[in-house]
GUZAMAR-950793 format. One record per residue (C-alpha): residue number from 1; residue in three letters; x, y, z. Coordinates in steps of 0.1 Angstrom, whole numbers, plus 5000, padded with zeros to 4 digits. Layout:
% residues N
+-----+-----+------+------+------+
!   n ! res !   px !   py !   pz !
+-----+-----+------+------+------+
! NUM ! ala !    X !    Y !    Z !
...
+-----+-----+------+------+------+
END
This chain:
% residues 192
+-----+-----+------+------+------+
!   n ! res !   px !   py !   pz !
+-----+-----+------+------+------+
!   1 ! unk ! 7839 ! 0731 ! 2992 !
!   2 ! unk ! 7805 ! 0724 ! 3008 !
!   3 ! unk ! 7801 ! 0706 ! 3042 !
!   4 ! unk ! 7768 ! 0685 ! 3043 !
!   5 ! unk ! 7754 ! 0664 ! 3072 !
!   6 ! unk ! 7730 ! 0637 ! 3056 !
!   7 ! unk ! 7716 ! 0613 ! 3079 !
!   8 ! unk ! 7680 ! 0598 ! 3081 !
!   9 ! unk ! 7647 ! 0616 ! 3102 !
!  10 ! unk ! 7617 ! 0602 ! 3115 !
!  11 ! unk ! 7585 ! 0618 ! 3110 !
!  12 ! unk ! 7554 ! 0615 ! 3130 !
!  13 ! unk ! 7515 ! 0639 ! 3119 !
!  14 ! unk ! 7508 ! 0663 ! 3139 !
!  15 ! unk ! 7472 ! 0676 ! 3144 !
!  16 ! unk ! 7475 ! 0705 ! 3121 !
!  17 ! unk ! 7484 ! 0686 ! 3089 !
!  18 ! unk ! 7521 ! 0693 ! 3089 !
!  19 ! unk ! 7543 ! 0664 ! 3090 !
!  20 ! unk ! 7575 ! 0674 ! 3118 !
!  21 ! unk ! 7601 ! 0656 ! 3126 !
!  22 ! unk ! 7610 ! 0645 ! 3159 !
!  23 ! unk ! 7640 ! 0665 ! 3174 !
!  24 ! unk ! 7651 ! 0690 ! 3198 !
!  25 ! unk ! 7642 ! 0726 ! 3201 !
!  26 ! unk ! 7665 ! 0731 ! 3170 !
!  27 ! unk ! 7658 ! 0766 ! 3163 !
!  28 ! unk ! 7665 ! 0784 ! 3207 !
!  29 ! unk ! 7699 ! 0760 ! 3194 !
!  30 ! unk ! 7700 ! 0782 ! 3164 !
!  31 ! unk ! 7689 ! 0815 ! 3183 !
!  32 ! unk ! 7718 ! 0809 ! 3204 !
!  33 ! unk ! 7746 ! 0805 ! 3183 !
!  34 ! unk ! 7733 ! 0836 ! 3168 !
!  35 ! unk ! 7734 ! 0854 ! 3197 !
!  36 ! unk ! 7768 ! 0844 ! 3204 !
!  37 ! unk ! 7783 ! 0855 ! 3171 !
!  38 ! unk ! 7768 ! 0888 ! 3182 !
!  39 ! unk ! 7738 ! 0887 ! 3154 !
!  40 ! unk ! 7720 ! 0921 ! 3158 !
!  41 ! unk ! 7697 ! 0922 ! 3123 !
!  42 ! unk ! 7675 ! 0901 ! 3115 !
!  43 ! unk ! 7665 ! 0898 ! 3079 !
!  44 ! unk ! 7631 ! 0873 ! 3068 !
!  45 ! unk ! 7604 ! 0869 ! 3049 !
!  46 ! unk ! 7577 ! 0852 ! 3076 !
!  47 ! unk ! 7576 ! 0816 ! 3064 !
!  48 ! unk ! 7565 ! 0787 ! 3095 !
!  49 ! unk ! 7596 ! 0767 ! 3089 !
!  50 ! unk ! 7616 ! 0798 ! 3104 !
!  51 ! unk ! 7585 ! 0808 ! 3130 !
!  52 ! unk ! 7597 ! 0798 ! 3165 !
!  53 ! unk ! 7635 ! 0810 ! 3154 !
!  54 ! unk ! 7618 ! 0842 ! 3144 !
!  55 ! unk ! 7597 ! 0850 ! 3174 !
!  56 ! unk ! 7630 ! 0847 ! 3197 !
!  57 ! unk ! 7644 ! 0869 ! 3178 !
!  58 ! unk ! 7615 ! 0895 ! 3181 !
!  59 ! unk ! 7618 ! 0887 ! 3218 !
!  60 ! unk ! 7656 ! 0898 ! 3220 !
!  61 ! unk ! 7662 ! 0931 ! 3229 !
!  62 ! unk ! 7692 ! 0931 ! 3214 !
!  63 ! unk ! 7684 ! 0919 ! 3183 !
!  64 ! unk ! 7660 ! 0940 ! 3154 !
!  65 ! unk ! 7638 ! 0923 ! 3133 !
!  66 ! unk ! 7631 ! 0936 ! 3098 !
!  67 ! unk ! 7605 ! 0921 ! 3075 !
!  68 ! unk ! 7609 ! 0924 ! 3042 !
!  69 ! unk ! 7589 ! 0924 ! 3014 !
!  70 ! unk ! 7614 ! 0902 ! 2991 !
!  71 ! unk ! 7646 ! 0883 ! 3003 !
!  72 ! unk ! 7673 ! 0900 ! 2978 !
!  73 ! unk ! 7663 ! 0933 ! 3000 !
!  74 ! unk ! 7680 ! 0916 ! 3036 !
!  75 ! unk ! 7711 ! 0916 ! 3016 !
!  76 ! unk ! 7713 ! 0952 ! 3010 !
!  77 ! unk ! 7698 ! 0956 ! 3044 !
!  78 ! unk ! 7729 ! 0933 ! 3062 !
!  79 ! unk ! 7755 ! 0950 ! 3038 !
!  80 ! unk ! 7743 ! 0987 ! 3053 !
!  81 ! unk ! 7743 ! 0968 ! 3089 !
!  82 ! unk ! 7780 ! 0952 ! 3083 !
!  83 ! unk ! 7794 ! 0991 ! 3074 !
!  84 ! unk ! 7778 ! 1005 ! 3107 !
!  85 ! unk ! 7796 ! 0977 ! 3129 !
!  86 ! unk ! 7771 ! 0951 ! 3131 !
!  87 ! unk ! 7763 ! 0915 ! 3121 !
!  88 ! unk ! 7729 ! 0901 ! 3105 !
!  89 ! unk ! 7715 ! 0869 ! 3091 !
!  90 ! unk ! 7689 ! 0867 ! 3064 !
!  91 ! unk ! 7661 ! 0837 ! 3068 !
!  92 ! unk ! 7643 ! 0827 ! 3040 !
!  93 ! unk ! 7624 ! 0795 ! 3021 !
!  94 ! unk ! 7644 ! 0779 ! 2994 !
!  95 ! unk ! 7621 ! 0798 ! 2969 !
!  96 ! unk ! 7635 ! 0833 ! 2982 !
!  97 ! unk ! 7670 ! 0816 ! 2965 !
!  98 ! unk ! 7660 ! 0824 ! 2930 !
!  99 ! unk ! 7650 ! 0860 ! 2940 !
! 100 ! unk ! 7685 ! 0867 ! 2955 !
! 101 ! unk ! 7707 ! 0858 ! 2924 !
! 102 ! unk ! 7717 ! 0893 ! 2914 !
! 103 ! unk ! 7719 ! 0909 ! 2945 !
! 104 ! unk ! 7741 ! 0878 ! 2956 !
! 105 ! unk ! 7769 ! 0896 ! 2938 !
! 106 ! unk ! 7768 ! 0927 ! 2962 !
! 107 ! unk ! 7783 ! 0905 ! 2992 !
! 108 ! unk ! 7809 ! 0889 ! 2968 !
! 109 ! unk ! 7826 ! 0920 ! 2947 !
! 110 ! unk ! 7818 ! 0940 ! 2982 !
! 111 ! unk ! 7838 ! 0911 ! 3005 !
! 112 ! unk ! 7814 ! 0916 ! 3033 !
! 113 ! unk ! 7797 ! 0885 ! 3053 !
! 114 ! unk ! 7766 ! 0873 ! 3046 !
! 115 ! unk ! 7751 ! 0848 ! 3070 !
! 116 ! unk ! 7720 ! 0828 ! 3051 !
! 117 ! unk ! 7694 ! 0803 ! 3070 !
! 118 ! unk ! 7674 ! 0786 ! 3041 !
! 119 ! unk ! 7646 ! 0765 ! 3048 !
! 120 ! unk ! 7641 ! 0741 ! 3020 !
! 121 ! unk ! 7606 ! 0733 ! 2997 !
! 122 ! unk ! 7604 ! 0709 ! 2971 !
! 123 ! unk ! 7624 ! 0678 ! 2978 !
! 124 ! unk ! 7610 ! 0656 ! 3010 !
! 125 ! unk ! 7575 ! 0650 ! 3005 !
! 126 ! unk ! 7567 ! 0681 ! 2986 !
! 127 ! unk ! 7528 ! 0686 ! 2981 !
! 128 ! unk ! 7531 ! 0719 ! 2959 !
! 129 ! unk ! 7546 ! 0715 ! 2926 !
! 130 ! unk ! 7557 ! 0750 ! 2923 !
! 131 ! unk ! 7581 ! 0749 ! 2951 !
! 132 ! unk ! 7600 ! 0719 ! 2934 !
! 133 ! unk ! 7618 ! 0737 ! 2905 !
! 134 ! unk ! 7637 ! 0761 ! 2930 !
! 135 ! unk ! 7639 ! 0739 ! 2954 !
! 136 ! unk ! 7657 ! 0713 ! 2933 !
! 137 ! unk ! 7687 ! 0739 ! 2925 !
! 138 ! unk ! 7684 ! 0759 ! 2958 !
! 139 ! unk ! 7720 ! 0745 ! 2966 !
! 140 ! unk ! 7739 ! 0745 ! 2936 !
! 141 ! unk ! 7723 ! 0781 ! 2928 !
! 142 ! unk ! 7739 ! 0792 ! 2962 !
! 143 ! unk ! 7778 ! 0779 ! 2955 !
! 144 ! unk ! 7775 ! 0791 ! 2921 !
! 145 ! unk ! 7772 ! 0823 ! 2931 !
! 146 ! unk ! 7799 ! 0819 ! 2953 !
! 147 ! unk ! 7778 ! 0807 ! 2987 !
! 148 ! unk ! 7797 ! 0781 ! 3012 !
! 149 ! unk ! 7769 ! 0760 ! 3017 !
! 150 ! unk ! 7764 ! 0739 ! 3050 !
! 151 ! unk ! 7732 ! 0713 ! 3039 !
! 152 ! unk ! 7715 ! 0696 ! 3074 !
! 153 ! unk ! 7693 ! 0669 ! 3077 !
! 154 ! unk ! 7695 ! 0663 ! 3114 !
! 155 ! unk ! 7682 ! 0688 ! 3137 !
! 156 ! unk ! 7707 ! 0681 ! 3159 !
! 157 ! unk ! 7732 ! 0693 ! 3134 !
! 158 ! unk ! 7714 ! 0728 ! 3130 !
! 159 ! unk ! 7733 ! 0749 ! 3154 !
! 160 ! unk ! 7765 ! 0736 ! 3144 !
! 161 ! unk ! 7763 ! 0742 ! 3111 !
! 162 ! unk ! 7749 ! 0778 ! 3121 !
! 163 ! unk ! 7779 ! 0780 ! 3140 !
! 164 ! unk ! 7803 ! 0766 ! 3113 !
! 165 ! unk ! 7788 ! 0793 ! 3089 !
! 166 ! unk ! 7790 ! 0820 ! 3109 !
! 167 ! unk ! 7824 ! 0814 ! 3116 !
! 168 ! unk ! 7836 ! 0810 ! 3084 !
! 169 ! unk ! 7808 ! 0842 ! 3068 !
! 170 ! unk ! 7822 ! 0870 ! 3096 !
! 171 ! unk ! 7857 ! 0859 ! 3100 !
! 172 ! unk ! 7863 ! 0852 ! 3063 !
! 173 ! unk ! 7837 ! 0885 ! 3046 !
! 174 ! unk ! 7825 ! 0855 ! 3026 !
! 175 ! unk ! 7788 ! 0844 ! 3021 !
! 176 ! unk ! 7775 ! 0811 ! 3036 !
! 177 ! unk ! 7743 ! 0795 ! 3033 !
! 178 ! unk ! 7733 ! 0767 ! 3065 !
! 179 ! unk ! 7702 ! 0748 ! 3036 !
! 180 ! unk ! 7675 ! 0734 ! 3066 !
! 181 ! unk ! 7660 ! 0699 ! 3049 !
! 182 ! unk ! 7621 ! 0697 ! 3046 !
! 183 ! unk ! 7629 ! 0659 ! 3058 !
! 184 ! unk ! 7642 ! 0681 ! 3092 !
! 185 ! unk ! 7613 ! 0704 ! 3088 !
! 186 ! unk ! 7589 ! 0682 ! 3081 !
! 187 ! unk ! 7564 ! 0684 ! 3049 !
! 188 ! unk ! 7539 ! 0708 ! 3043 !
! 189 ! unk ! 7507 ! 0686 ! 3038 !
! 190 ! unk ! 7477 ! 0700 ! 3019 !
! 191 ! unk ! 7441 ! 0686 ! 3023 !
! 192 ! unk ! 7413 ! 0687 ! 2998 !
+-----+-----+------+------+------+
END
């Protein structure tokens, strides 16, 4: 059974052509609930809706960083991390969903946890095409394969649902997704 917190964002244009939407300093919120569920690996592939969580995770000691080069990799990566005795998330765009299908089964027949932040493309305002097919079934893909998945519009319900996944993800050996809205993100705007 998912959880989902819907609500409505405003939206104001910043000066370098992304539309954000005004809210607190979400992702230290996120960095911190990480921290306190003892997060030590850091899975992404670089995207700017994940930037500022990303660089205060570089700028934890106690955290390690890896880059990958394709998102099904962090879950091989957190799988190794979970048998040595320690806890990691994997951060990745809604498009990184579809690359993850297979690999999805490795935390599910293994029953260890797997701890997802997803920043979503293709629904709010989308500008690129390409990033609405995945983005459209980013959800349902996830609890078909077996995901709980937490879907937040509000950036004030960020860290909780971090902290509701987490919870249930290390305390449980299950997988659970916490799906970021481009409405909470803001849209990507492209100019001619």
């Amino acid at each position: 059974m998912a959880t989902q917190t819907r609500g409505r964002g405003r939206a104001n244009k910043d000066g370098g052509g992304m539309v954000t939407a005004d809210a607190p300093n979400w992702p230290s919120l996120v960095f911190d609930k990480l921290r306190e569920f003892d997060v030590c690996h850091v899975t992404y592939v670089p995207d700017s809706g994940h930037a500022r969580l990303i660089e205060l995770c570089h700028a934890a000691n106690e955290m390690k960083p890896t880059v990958l080069t394709t998102e099904e990799e962090g879950i091989g990566i957190l799988a190794g991390a979970w048998l040595g005795g320690e806890r990691g998330v994997l951060l990745m765009q809604s498009s990184g969903v579809g690359n993850c299908i297979n690999t999805l089964s490795l935390a599910r027949v293994c029953a260890f946890p797997l701890l997802m932040i997803v920043t979503m493309r293709g629904e709010w305002g989308e500008a690129n095409p390409w990033q609405v097919p995945m983005g459209q079934i980013a959800a349902d893909t996830l609890r078909l394969a077996g995901a709980i998945v937490y879907e937040v519009t509000e950036p004030e319900a960020a860290a909780p649902a971090v902290e509701a996944a987490a919870r249930i993800a290390f305390n449980g050996n299950l997988t659970a997704a916490v799906l970021l809205s481009q409405r909470m993100l803001g849209a990507k705007l492209f100019k001619d």
